[in-house]
C-alpha positions, -999 to 999 in steps of 0.1 A, spaced: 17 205 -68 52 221 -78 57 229 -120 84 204 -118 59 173 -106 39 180 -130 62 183 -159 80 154 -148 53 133 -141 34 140 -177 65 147 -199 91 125 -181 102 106 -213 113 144 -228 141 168 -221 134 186 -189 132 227 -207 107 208 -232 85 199 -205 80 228 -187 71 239 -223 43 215 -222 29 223 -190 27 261 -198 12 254 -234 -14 229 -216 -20 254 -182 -28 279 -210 -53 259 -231 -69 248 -197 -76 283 -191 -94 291 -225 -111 263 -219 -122 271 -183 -130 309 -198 -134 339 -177 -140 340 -143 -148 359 -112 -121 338 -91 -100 314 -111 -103 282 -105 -67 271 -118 -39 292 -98 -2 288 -114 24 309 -99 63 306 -107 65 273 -90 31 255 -81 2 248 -102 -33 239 -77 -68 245 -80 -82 269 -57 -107 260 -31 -141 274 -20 -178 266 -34 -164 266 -71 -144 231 -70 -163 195 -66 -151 166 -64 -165 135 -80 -147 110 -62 -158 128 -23 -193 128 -37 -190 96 -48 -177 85 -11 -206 103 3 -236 86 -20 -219 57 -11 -226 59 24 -265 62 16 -293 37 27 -318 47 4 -320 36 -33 -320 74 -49 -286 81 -28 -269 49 -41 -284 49 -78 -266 86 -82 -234 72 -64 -233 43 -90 -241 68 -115 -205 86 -109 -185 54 -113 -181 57 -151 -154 33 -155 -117 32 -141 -102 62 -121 -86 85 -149 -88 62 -177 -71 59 -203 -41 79 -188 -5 63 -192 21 82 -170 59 71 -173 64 77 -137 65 46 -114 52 61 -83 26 78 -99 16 43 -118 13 27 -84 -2 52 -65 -27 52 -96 -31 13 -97 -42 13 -61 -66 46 -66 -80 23 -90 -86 -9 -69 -101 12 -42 -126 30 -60 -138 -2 -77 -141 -21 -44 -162 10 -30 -185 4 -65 -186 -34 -63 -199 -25 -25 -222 0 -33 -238 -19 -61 -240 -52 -46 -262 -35 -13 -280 -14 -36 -295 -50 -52 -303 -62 -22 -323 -29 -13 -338 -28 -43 -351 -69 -41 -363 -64 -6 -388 -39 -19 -398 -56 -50 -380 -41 -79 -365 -70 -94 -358 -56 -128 -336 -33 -109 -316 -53 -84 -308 -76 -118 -292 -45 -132 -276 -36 -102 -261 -74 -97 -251 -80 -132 -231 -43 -129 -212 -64 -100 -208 -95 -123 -196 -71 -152 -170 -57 -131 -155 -85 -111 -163 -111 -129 -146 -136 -105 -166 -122 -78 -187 -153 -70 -210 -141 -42 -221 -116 -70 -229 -148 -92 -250 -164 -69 -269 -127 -59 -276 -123 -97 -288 -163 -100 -309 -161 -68 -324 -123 -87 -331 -145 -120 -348 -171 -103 -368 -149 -85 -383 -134 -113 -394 -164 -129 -361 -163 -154 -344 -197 -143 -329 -207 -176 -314 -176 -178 -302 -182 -140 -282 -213 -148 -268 -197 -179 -252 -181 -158 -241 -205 -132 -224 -219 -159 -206 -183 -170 -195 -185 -131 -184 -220 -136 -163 -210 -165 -143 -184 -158 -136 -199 -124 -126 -231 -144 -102 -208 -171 -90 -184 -144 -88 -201 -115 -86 -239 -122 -110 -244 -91 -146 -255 -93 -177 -235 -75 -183 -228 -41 -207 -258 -25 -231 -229 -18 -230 -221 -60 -233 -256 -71 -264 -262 -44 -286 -229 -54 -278 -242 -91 -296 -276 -82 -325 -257 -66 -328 -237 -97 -329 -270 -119 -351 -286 -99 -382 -264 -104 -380 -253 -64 -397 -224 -51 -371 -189 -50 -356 -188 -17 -354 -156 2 -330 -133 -10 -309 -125 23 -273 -108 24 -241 -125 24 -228 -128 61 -202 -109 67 -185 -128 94 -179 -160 107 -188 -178 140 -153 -172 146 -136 -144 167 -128 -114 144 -92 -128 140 -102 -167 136 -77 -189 160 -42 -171 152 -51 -143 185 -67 -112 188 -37 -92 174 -29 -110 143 -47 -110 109 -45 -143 99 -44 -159 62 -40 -194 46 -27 -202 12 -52 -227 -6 -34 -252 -29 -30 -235 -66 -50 -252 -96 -23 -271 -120 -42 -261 -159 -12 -270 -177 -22 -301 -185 5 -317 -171 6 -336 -136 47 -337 -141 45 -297 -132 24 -303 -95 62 -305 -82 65 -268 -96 27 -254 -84 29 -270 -44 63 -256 -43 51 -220 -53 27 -223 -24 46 -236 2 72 -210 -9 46 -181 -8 33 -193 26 71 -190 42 77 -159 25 42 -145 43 49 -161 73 85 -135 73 58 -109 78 57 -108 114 25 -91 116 10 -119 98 -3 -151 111 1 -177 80 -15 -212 88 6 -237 81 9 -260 47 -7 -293 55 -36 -277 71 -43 -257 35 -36 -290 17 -61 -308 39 -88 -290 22 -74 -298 -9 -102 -325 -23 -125 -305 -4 -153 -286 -21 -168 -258 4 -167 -219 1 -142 -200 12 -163 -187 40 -166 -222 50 -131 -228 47 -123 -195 67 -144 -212 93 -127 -241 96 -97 -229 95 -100 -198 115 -85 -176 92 -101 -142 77 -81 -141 43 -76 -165 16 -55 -170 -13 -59 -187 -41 -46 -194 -79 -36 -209 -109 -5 -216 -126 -9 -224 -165 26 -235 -184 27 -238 -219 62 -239 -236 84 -216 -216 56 -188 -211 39 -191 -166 6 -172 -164 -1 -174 -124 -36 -160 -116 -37 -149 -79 -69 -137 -57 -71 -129 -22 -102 -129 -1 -114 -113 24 -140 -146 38 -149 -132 59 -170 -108 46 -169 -121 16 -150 -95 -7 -122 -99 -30 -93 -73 -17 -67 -77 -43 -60 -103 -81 -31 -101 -100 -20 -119 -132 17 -130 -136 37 -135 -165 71 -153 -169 93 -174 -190 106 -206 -176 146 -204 -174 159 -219 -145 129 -233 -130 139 -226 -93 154 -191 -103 110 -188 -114 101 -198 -84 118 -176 -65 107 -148 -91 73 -153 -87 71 -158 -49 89 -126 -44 65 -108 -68 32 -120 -53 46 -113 -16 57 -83 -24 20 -69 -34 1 -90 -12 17 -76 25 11 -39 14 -24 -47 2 -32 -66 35 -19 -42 52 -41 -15 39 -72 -32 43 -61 -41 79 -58 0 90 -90 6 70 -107 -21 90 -90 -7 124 -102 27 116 -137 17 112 -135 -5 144 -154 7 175 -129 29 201 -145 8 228 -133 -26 213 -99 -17 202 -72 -47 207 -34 -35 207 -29 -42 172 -59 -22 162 -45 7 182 -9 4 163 -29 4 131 -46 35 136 -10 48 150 5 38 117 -14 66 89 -7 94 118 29 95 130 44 111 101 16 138 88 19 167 114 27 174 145 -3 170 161 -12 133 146 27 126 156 13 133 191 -18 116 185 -1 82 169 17 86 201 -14 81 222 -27 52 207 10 32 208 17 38 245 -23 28 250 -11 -2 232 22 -13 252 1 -4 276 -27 -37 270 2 -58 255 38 -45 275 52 -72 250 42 -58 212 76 -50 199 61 -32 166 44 -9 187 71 0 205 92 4 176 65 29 157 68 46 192 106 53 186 100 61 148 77 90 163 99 108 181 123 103 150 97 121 128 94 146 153 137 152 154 135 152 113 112 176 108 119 198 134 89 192 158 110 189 188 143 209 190 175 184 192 182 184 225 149 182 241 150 160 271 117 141 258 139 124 230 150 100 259 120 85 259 118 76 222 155 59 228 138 33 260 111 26 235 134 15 206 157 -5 232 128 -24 243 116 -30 206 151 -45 201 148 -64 232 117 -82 226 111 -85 192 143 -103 185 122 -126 158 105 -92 146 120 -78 115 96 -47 111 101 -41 149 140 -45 144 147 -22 112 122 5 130 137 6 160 174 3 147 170 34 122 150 54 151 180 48 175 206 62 146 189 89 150 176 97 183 211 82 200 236 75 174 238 36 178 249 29 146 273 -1 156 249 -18 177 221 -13 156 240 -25 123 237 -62 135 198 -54 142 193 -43 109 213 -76 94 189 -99 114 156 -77 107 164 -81 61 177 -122 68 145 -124 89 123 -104 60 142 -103 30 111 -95 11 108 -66 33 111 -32 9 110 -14 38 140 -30 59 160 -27 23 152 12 25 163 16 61 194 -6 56 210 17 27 204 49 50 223 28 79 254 24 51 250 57 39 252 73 69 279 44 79 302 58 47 293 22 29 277 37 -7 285 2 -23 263 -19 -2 239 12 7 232 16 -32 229 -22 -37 199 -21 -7 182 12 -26 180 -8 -56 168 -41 -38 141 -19 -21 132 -11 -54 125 -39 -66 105 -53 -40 78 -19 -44 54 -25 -64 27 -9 -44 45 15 -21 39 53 -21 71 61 -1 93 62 -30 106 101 -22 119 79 10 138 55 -12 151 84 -30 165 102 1 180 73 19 203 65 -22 209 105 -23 228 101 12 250 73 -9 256 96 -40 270 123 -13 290 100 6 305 91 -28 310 126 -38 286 118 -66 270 151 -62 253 148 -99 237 113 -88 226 131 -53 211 162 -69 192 140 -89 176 118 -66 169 147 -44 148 160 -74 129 126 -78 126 130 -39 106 158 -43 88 148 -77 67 126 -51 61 153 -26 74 183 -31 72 195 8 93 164 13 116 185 44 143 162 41 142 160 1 145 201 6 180 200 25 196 173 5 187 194 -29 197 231 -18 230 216 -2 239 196 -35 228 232 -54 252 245 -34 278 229 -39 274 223 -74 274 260 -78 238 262 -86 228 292 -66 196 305 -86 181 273 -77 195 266 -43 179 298 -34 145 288 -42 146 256 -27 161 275 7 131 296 4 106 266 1 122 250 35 116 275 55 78 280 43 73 239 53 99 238 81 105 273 99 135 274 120 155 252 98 191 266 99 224 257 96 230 250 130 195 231 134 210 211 105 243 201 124 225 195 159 203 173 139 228 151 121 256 146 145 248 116 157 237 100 127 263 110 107 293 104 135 313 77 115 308 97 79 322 131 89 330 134 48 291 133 44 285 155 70 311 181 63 302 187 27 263 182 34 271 211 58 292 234 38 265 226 10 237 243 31 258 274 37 264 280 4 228 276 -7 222 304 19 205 288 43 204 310 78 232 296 100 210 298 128 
């Protein structure tokens, strides 16, 4: 990681020569503290700071991962034994990718723990150690304490061992906080094992929760669309006057998923069927035949909204993501919209993730289209090789479904990655093929907003489009407008159109849609185009540096910073940054740079001249 990360990232609230100072006081009290060694373990030259590989260096968290994997009780007791509480707490960095990126660290080390520890009790009770499996359950209960599966294990682990009033004590802890956080009451499985307790019956058998449904892996909305429904949110205010307000939210947070058009959302009146209906939500996925389920609460008192969401995967019975929202009632539609935007805007990434995790595990006999696009999607953009592999998989998936207008869209965004970074040289023939795919994205995904803003920013690129695709990228945000994404691709459409009004107004939207995205060097780049267009060199120079405070062998972050250092006169610095291009991308030159941007760039030769003349005076090789 480069000096200036790290300074920025720990010491961004101070003057920028005050936090370098911090870093090299702390570097240096990390090395007393690390003492003498054969090989160091910490290596800090004039620009990076990294730990250095080899037998030296281990890593809780892969150890962790690897425990995890165990089927014996020793493996998993030592796994569980790592998790000491939440990834790096305590630590409070003012740095909003970095808070993100951390949040999410967070939730998916938990959910590996909540995983662990839940099979590890039902190990431990199939070969008789009780005492143990209680532990293990309650550690489940302790950490997600709306986790009812986990409530049930631990009450079926009570009863089992003779300790029944202790097992509907806690029934009624379950019943509680589902009551306070939730407004719902328990699942008709909970409510019948707590009668069986009461009524003096033997212990049933302990067996595992199912982990799928008698429905295809997809439920009824296809085989290449996840599918969710939003359950009817629990009024606690008190009040029946503000139902108006609560099945409003939902039917607006169902239309805002169903934008998403990877997303299959069942519609509202079959969610407020189940309304009256007590069942568990594996029931209800059943049903239904949907995997994922949402639910909430919305509490009003005064001006102050608490809204409690969860979603579920019901599947398999594991909660993926909960939030808790807080507001102030002002207008009460202007709320509305506030909170639907918010809760969209973290459950689709979230989703999202779970959905390429769930493809990657899936067997490569039994892959549908969509599965192949989601194993596509964490490859295109890392290497050249996994560019050429993402490849693969997509043209495997037009192949089974000739009319999946995502995939051909990611298709086109590869052969953009490989123009951008220099894994193809500009005029090699091949990039033809990357323009058919993105015309056939447009073609057929005409209600597609993630297929349009993919394929309209790959054809900038590969083609220079940018009148044609202008109109694509206008349908693909009124389509989506909670799409960060489609706001990030719009303002590099403006910037490179000459627009820095409306291009800076979609940055800023894109923003604020983000909670959970770790592509924020992207949003960076596409506003830095803006500030050059505007001759705002200052603004551009400095988003090039947050750019790179994300990733720091961010290629395109590189070329907008040493051209703004060069024209800014900054030639110490532009110097360094030259030399750091050509260690990530080798060959990059001026004329590389000019072949490269001529088509995007055709109606904003202002941009392109001084972006240009920036790179020559930063010294990069003009060919």
């Amino acid at each position: 990681m480069s000096r200036d990360q790290l300074s920025t990232l720990l010491w961004g609230d101070t003057p920028t020569e005050q936090a370098r100072q911090s870093l090299r006081q702390s570097l240096s009290s990390l090395r007393t503290a690390l003492g003498a060694q054969d090989a160091p373990l910490l290596v800090a030259n004039a620009t990076d700071v990294m730990l250095a590989g080899g037998d030296g260096i281990s890593v809780d968290t892969e150890t962790f991962l690897d425990l995890s994997a165990s089927a014996e009780i020793e493996g998993l007791k030592r796994a569980g034994g790592l998790y000491r509480g939440e990834l790096l707490a305590g630590l409070h960095v003012e740095a909003d990718p970095f808070e993100r990126w951390l949040g999410a660290e967070r939730q998916k080390w938990l959910g590996v723990q909540l995983e662990l520890q839940n099979r590890l009790a039902m190990i431990q009770a199939k070969v008789g150690r009780i005492a143990e499996a209680i532990a293990s359950a309650q550690r489940v209960v302790e950490l997600d304490p709306l986790n009812e599966p986990a409530h049930r294990l631990l009450m079926q682990l009570l009863a089992r061992s003779e300790q029944r009033a202790a097992a509907l004590r806690q029934y009624e802890q379950c019943r509680e906080i589902l009551h306070q956080e939730l407004g719902v009451a328990p699942e008709t499985k909970t409510v019948q094992l707590a009668d069986i307790i009461r009524s003096g019956a033997p212990a049933a058998e302990i067996v595992p929760q199912p982990t799928k449904t008698s429905r295809s892996d997809r439920g009824e909305a296809g085989p290449d669309k996840p599918s969710i429904v939003v359950l009817p949110f629990a009024n606690l205010s008190g009040d029946p006057d503000r139902d108006y307000f609560v099945e409003g939210l939902v039917d607006d947070i169902s239309v805002a998923l169903g934008r998403e058009s990877w997303l299959f959302v069942l519609a509202g009146p079959s969610a407020q069927a189940l309304k009256a209906v007590a069942g568990d939500l594996s029931t209800i996925s059943t049903k239904l035949g949907v995997r994922y389920v949402l639910k909430g609460s919305v509490r009003i008192a005064g001006d102050d909204v608490v809204l409690v969401a969860q979603l579920t995967d019901a599947q398999r019975a594991v909660q993926i993501w909960s939030e808790r929202f807080h507001d102030r009632i002002d207008n009460i539609f202007a709320l509305q919209e506030r909170l639907t935007t918010r809760v969209v805007a973290m459950i689709a990434p979230a989703l999202k993730s779970v959905e390429v995790d769930r493809a990657r595990r899936k067997p490569t006999n039994n892959l549908t289209a969509y599965d192949l696009y989601l194993q596509a999607l964490p490859r295109f953009r890392s290497s050249r090789q996994t560019n050429e592999e993402a490849l693969a998989l997509l043209r495997r998936a037009v192949e089974l479904d000739p009319g999946y207008p995502t995939a051909h869209a990611l298709a086109a965004r590869c052969f953009q990655f490989q123009l951008m970074f220099n894994w193809r040289p500009p005029d090699d023939p091949g990039f033809a093929e990357g323009v058919r795919f993105a015309h056939r994205a447009l073609e057929i995904g005409k209600d597609d907003s993630e297929a349009l803003w993919m394929a309209a920013l790959a054809l900038v690129h590969l083609s220079g489009e940018i009148d044609h695709v202008l109109a694509q990228m206008e349908r693909s945000l009124a389509l989506n407008p909670n799409s960060a994404n489609a706001w990030t691709a719009s303002c590099f459409v403006h910037s490179y159109l000459g627009d820095s009004v409306t291009a800076i107004d979609h940055f800023q939207r894109a923003q604020h849609l983000n909670p959970l995205d770790l592509s924020q060097h992207v949003h960076w780049n596409a506003v830095a185009w803006a500030y050059l267009g505007d001759d705002r060199l200052e603004d551009a120079h400095d988003a090039a540096v947050r750019t790179l405070n994300v990733v720091p062998t961010y290629p395109p972050g590189l070329r907008m910073k040493l051209s703004t250092c060069g024209l800014l006169g900054r030639h110490d610095e532009a110097r360094a940054c030259v030399e750091r291009l050509l260690e990530v991308q080798p060959g990059s030159s001026v004329r590389w740079l000019s072949r490269f941007l001529r088509a995007a760039l055709q109606r904003n030769r202002h941009a392109y001249e001084i972006y240009i003349e920036g790179a020559r005076r930063a010294g990069l090789p003009e060919s």
